[in-house]
C-alpha positions as CSV (number, residue, x, y, z in Angstrom):
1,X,2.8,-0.8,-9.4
2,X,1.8,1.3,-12.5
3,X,4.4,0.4,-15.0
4,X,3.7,4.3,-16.8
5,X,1.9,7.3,-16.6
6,X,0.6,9.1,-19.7
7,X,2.0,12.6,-20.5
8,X,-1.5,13.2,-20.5
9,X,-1.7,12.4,-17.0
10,X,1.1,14.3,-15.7
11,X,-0.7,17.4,-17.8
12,X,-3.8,17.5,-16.0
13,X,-2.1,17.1,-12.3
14,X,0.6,19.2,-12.8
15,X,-0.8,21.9,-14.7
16,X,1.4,22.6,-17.5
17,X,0.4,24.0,-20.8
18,X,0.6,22.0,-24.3
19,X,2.9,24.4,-26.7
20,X,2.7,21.0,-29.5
21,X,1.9,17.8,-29.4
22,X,-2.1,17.6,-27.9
23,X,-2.9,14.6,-30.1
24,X,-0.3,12.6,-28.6
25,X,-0.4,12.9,-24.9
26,X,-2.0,9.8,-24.3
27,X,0.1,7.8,-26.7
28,X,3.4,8.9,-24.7
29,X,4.4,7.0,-21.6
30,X,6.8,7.8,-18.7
31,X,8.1,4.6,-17.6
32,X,10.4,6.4,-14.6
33,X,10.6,9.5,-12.3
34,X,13.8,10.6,-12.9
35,X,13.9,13.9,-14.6
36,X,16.6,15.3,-17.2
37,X,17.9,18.6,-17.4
38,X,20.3,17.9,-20.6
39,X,22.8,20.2,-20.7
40,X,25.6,17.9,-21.8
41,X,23.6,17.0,-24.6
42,X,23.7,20.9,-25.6
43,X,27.0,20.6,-25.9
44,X,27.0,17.7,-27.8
45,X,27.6,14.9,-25.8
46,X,25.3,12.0,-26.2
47,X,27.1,9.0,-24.7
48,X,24.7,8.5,-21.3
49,X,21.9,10.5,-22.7
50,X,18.7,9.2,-20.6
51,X,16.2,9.4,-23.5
52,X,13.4,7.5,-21.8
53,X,13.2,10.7,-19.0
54,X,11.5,13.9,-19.5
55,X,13.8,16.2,-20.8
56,X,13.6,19.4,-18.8
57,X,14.9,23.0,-19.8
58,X,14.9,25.7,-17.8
59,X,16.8,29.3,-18.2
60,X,20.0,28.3,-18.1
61,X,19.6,25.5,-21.3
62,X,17.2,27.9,-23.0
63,X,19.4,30.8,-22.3
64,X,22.5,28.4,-23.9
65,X,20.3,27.1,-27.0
66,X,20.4,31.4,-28.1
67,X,24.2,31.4,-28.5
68,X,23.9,28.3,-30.5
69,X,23.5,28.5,-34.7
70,X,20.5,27.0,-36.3
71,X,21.9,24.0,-38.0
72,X,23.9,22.7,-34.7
73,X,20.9,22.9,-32.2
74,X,18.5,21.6,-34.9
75,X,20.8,18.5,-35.0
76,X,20.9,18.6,-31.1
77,X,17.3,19.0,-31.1
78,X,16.8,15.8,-33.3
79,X,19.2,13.7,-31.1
80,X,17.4,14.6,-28.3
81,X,14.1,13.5,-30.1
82,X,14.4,9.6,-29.5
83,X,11.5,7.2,-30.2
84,X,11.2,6.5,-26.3
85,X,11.7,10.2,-25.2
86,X,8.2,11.1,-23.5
87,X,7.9,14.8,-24.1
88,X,9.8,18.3,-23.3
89,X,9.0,20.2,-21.0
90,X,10.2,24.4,-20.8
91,X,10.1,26.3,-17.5
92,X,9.8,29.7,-16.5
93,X,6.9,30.5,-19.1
94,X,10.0,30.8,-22.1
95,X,9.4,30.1,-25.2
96,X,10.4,26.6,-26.7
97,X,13.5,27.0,-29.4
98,X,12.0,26.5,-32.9
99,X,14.2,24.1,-33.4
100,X,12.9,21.9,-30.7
101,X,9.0,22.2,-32.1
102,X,10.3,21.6,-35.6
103,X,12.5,18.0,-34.2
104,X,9.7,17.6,-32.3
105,X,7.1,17.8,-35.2
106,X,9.2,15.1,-36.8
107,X,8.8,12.6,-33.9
108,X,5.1,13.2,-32.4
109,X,6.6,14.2,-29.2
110,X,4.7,17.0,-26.9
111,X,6.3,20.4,-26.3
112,X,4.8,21.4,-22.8
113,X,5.6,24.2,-20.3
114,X,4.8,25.9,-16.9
115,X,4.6,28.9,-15.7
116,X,6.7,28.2,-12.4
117,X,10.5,28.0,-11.9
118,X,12.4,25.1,-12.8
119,X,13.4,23.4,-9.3
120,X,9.6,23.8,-8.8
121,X,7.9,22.3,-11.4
122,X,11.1,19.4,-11.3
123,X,9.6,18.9,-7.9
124,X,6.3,18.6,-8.9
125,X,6.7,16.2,-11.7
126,X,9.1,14.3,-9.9
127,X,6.2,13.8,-6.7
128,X,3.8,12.9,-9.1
129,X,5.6,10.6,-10.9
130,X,6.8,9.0,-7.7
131,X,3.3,8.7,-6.3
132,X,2.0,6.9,-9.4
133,X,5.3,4.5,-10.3
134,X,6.1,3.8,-7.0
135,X,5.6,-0.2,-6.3
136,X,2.4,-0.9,-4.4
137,X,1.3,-3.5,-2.1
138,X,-2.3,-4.4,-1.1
139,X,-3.1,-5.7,2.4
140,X,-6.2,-6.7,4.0
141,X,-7.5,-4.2,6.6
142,X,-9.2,-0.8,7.2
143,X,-7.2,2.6,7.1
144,X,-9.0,5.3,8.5
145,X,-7.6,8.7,9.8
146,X,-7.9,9.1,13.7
147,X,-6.8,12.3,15.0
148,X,-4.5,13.1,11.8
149,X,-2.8,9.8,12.5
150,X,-2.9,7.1,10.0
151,X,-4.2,3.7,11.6
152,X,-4.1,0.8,9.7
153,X,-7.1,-1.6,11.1
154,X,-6.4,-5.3,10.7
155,X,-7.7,-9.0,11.7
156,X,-9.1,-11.7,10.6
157,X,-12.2,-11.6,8.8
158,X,-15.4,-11.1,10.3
159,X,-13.5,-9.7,13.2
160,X,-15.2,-6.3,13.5
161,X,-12.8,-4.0,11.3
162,X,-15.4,-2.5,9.0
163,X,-17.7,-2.0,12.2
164,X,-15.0,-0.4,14.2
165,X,-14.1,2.2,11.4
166,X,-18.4,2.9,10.9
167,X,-18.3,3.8,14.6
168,X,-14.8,5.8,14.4
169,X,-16.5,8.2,11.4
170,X,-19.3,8.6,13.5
171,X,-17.3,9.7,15.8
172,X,-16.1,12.4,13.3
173,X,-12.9,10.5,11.8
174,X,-12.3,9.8,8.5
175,X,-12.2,6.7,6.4
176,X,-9.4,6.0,3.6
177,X,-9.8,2.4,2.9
178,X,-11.6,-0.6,3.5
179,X,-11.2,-4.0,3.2
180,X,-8.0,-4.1,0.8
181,X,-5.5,-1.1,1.4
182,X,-3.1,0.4,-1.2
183,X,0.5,0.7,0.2
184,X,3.5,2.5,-1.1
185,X,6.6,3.8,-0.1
186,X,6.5,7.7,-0.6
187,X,10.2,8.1,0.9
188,X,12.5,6.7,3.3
189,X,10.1,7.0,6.7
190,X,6.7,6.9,5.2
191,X,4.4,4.9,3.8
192,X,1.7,6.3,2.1
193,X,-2.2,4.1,2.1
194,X,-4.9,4.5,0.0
195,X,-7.8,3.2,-1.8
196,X,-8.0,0.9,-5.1
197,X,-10.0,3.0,-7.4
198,X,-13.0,0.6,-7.5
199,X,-14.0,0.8,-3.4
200,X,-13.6,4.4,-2.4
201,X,-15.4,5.7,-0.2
202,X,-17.3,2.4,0.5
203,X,-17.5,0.3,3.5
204,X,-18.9,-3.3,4.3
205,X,-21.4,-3.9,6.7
206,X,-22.5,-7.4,7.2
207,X,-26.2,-7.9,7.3
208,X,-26.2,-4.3,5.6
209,X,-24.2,-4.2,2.4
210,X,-22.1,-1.9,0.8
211,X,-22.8,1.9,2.2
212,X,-21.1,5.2,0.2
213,X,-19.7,7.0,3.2
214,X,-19.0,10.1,1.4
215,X,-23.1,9.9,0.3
216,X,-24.3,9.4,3.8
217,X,-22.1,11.2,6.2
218,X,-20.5,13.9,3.8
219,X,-17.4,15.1,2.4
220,X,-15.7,15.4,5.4
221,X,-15.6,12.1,6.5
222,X,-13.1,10.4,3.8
223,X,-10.1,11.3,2.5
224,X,-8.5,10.1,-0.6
225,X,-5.0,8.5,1.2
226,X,-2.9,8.9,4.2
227,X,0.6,8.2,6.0
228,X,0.5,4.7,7.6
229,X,1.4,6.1,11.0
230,X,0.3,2.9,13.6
231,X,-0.8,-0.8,13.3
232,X,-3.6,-2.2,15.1
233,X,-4.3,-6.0,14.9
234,X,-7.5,-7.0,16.3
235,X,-7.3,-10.4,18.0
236,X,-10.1,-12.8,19.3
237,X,-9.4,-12.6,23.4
238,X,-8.1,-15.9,24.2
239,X,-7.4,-16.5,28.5
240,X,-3.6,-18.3,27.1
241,X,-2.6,-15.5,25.2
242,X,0.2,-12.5,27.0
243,X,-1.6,-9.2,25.7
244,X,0.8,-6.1,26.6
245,X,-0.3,-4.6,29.5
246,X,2.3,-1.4,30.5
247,X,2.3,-0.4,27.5
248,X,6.6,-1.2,26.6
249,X,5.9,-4.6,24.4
250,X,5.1,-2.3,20.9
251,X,6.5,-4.6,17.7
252,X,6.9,-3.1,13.9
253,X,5.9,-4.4,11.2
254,X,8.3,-3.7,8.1
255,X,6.7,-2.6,4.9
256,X,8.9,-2.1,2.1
257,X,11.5,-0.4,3.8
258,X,9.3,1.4,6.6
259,X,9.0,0.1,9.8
260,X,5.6,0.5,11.2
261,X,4.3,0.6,15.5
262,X,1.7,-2.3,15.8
263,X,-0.3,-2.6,18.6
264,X,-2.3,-6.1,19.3
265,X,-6.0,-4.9,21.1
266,X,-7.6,-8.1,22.0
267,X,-11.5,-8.2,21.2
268,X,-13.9,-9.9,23.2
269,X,-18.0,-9.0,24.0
270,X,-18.6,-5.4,25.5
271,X,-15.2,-3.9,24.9
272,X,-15.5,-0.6,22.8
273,X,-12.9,-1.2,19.8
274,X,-13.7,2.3,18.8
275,X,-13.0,4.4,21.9
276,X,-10.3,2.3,22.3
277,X,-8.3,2.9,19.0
278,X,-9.3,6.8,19.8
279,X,-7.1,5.8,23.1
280,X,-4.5,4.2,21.1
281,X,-4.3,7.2,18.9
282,X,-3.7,10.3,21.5
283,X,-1.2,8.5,23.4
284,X,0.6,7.0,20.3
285,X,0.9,10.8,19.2
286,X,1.6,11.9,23.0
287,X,4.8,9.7,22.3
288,X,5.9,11.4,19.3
289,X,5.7,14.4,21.8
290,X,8.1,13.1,24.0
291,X,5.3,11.7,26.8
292,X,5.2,8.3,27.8
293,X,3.0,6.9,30.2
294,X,4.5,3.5,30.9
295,X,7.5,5.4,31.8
296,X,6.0,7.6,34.5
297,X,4.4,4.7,35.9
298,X,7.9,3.1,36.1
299,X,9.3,6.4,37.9
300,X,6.1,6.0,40.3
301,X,7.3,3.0,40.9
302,X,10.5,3.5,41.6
303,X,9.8,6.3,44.0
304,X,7.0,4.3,46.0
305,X,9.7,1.1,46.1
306,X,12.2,3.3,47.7
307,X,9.7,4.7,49.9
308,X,8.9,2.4,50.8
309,X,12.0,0.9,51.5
310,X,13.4,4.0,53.6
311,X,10.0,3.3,56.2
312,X,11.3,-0.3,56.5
313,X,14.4,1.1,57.3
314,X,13.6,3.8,59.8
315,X,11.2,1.2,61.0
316,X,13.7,-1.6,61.9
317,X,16.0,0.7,63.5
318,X,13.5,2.3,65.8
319,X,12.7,-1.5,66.8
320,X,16.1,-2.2,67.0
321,X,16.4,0.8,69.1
322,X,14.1,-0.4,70.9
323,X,14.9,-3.6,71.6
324,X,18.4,-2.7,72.5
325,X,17.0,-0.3,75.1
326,X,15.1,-3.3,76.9
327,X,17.6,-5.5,77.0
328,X,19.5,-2.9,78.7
329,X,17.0,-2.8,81.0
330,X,16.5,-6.5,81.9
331,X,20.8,-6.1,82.8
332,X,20.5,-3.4,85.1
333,X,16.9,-3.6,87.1
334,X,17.4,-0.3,88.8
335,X,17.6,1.9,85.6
């Protein structure tokens, strides 16, 4: 987990425009995601003032700050310049107050703005800032992009993972990760997977290397993270082991607060892990869609048992008929 973001970071992804302060941008940190729109603070009121947020005004604060005189919002301005306050940012394309540049000034803190609305740039400062502070786990696998769906490869080493996910972007997927997968949680039902800076776009090939997907095979065969949609655990076959045949015995795996399918494919010589996990992928997202195959096969079932069942019926009568008719006939000779 990063534990803060330059304002120069959240500049260059979230496009907003430096009114003071350009020196400075890297020097200011945002320790949290939460966003401020201080209109208390406007007012005068300073007891739960959240100085270590971004402090956000849009037209309702600006349009407040004109009714004000100079002396009280230059002193409101000047509160609201702490030491850990990371920078200002004003929405709408308005101007900045004067007074805010000139307590700003004082304290080395950026002015910034954006030319789109305030709920929308709070929502883009606010994803970004999420995406970056949000806690992170790393966990051993591949994650490559089948279909649109996030699969999370894993295994034991040596297994076949990094071979699996070659023959899956040959086969015109895309890789995300390999070997060590970045894992946050984005909200409260996904999980979000990506690369650590220093191996994207490569893969591991024993007896090979290190090969740059992106070089060999082109742009459109990585992408830079994913959701974490499905689990599949590759297993060495072993003749003991219960491996889920119908399709019903589907664990999760709990990351953070996600729960996550996982599916355990059991690898032995001549089995095709790559059309396999193609398999996996369509009917995991035929699912989703409401279709499930292990579920027809039970109605199929069903509906041969009772057929089943109704011919061994209509069977033992007609041979009970039958037999009641010849003993009938073994009491009276002449009928």
């Amino acid at each position: 987990m990063a534990e803060s973001v330059s304002v120069g970071t959240l500049v260059k992804n979230t496009r907003l425009e430096v009114y003071y302060g350009q020196d400075y941008l890297e020097d200011r940190k945002i320790s949290t995601s939460d966003i401020s729109r201080p209109g208390l603070e406007l007012t005068g009121f300073f007891n739960y003032y959240p100085a270590k947020r971004i402090q956000l005004l849009g037209i309702t604060e600006i349009s407040y700050s004109k009714g004000m005189t100079h002396e009280k919002l230059l002193d409101v301005m000047k509160q609201m310049c702490q030491p850990e306050t990371p920078a200002f940012v004003v929405s709408t394309q308005l101007d900045p107050p004067e007074e805010l540049l000139e307590a700003a000034k004082q304290k080395h803190i950026p002015v910034l703005g954006s030319k789109l609305t305030t709920s929308r740039i709070l929502s883009d400062m606010t994803n970004f800032l999420e995406d970056k502070l949000a806690e992170r786990k790393s966990i051993h696998g591949v994650l490559v992009d089948v279909y649109g769906l996030g699969i999370l490869i894993t295994g034991d080493s040596g297994i076949g993972k990094s071979e699996t996910a070659l023959e899956l972007v040959k086969r015109g997927h895309r890789l995300i990760a390999d070997d060590r997968v970045e894992v946050y949680q984005q909200d409260e039902q996904t999980l979000i997977g990506t690369a650590p800076a220093i191996l994207r776009h490569l893969l591991e090939i024993r007896g090979i290397g290190i090969i740059d997907v992106m070089t060999l095979f082109g742009a459109g065969a990585v992408r830079s993270q994913t959701k974490v949609s499905l689990i599949i655990h590759l297993a060495n076959y072993s003749k003991e082991a219960k491996y889920d045949r119908l399709g019903n015995g589907t664990e999760n795996v709990r990351i953070f607060d996600v729960d996550v399918p996982k599916l355990t494919i059991p690898v032995k010589m001549g089995r095709n892990l790559a059309i396999i996990i193609e398999a996996a992928a369509m009917n995991f997202r035929a699912q989703s869609m409401g279709y499930d195959a292990t579920a027809t096969f039970d109605r199929n079932l069903n509906n041969l048992i009772k057929q089943n069942s109704k011919k061994d019926e209509e069977k033992a009568a007609k041979e009970k008929k039958i037999a009641a008719k010849n003993q009938k006939s073994v009491k009276d000779p002449k009928k």
